[in-house]
Legacy VTK file of the C-alpha trace (Angstrom):
# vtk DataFile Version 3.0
C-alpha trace
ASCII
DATASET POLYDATA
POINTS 131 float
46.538 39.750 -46.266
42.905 39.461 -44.714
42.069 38.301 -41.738
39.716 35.955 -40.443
37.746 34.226 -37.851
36.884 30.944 -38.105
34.641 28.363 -35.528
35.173 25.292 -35.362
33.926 22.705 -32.821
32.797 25.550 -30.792
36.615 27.229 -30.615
37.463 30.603 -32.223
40.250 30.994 -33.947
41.738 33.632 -36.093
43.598 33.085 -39.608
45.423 35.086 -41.859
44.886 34.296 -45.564
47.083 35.570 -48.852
45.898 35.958 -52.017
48.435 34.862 -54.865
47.797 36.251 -58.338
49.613 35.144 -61.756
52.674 32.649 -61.471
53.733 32.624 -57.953
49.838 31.836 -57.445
51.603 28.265 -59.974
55.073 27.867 -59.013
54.926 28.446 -55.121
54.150 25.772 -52.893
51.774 25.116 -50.363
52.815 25.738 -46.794
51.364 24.963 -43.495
51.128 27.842 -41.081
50.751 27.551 -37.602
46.846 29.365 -36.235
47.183 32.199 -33.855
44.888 31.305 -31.398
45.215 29.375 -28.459
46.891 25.828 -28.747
45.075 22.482 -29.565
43.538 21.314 -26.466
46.038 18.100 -25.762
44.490 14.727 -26.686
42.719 12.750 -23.446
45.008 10.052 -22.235
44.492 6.583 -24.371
42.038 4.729 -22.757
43.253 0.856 -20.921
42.172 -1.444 -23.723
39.410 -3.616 -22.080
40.497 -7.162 -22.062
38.498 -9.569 -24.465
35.454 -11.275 -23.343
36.481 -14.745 -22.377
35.284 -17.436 -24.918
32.895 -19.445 -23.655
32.845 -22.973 -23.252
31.706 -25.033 -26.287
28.808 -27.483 -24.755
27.536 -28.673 -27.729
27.183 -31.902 -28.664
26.789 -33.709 -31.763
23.050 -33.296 -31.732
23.267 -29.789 -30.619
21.484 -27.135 -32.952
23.022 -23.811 -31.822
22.537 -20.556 -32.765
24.303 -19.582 -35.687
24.171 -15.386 -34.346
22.922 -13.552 -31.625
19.316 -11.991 -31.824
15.426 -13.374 -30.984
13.390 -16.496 -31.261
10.779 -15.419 -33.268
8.641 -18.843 -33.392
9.267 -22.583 -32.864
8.282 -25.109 -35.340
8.838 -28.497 -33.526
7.900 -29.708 -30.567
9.840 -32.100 -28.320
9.562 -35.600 -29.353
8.875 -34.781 -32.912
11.074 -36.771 -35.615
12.785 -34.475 -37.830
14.411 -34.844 -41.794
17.868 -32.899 -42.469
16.392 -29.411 -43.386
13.453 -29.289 -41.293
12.805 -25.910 -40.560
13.121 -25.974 -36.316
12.957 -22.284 -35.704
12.885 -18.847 -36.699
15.880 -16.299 -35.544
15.542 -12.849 -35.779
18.847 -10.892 -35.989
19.359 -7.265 -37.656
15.716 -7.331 -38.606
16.197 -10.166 -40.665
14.306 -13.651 -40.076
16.567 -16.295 -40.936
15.537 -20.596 -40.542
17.700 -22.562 -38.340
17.124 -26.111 -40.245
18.128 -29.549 -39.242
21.684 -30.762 -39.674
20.503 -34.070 -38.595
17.866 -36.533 -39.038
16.602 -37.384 -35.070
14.017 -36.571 -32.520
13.833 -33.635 -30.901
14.800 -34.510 -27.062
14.989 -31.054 -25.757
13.786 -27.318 -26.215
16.726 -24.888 -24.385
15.308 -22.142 -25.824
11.024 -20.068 -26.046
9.525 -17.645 -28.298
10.712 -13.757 -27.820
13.905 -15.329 -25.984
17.151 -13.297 -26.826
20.295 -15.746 -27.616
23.901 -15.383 -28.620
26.127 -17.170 -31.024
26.990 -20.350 -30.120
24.090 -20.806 -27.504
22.310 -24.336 -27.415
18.843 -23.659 -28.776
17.797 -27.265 -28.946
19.117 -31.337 -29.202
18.316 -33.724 -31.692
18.908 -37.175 -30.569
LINES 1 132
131 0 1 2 3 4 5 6 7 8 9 10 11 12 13 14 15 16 17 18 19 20 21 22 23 24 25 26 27 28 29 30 31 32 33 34 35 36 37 38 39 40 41 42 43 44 45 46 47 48 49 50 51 52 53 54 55 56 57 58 59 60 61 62 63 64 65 66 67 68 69 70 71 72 73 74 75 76 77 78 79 80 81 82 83 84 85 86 87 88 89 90 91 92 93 94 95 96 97 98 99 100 101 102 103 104 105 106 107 108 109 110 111 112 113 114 115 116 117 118 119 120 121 122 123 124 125 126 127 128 129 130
């Protein structure tokens, strides 16, 4: 039997080890044995589970272009009272370093801007209307 200390996460604790040789190394199994130090420090009490964020409200209306994700306007391509052709390109989004086109759903004017360049927005947020 050898014995041996053993860190781990900053604790010391001391183990015994066997060697088995030839069949009982083959036939015996496996056992857990309990460490000779001090105890497991007990687990911290289970945090309260913090309630959900309440949904917002849905204000968009049927010529509402809203942000598909959260992240940054990176640059605005229309300008209000310019017409627009389904898949216009109307801005640029930013999100996880990835530059994605918000295009037209609609064919329209634009009537409104809700939203400027280097402004952060969230999923769902109105950016701007297409009337």
């Amino acid at each position: 039997m050898k014995c041996y200390r053993i860190k781990v996460e900053g604790k010391l604790y001391e183990v015994e080890v066997e060697e088995i040789q030839g069949e009982a190394a083959q036939s015996e199994p496996a056992r857990q044995v309990q460490p000779k130090s001090a105890p497991a420090p007990a687990a911290p009490p289970p945090k309260a589970a913090a309630p959900p964020p309440a949904p917002k409200p849905s204000a968009a209306g049927a010529g509402d272009v809203t942000a598909p994700m959260g992240g940054k306007v990176i640059s605005i391509q229309v300008n209000k009272g310019d017409t627009v052709a389904v898949e216009d390109v109307l801005l640029t989004l930013e999100a996880m370093k990835l530059e994605n086109e918000i295009r037209a759903q609609q064919e329209g004017t634009v009537t409104d801007i809700l939203t400027s360049e280097g402004a952060t927005v969230e999923a769902g947020d109105v950016l701007l209307k297409i009337g």
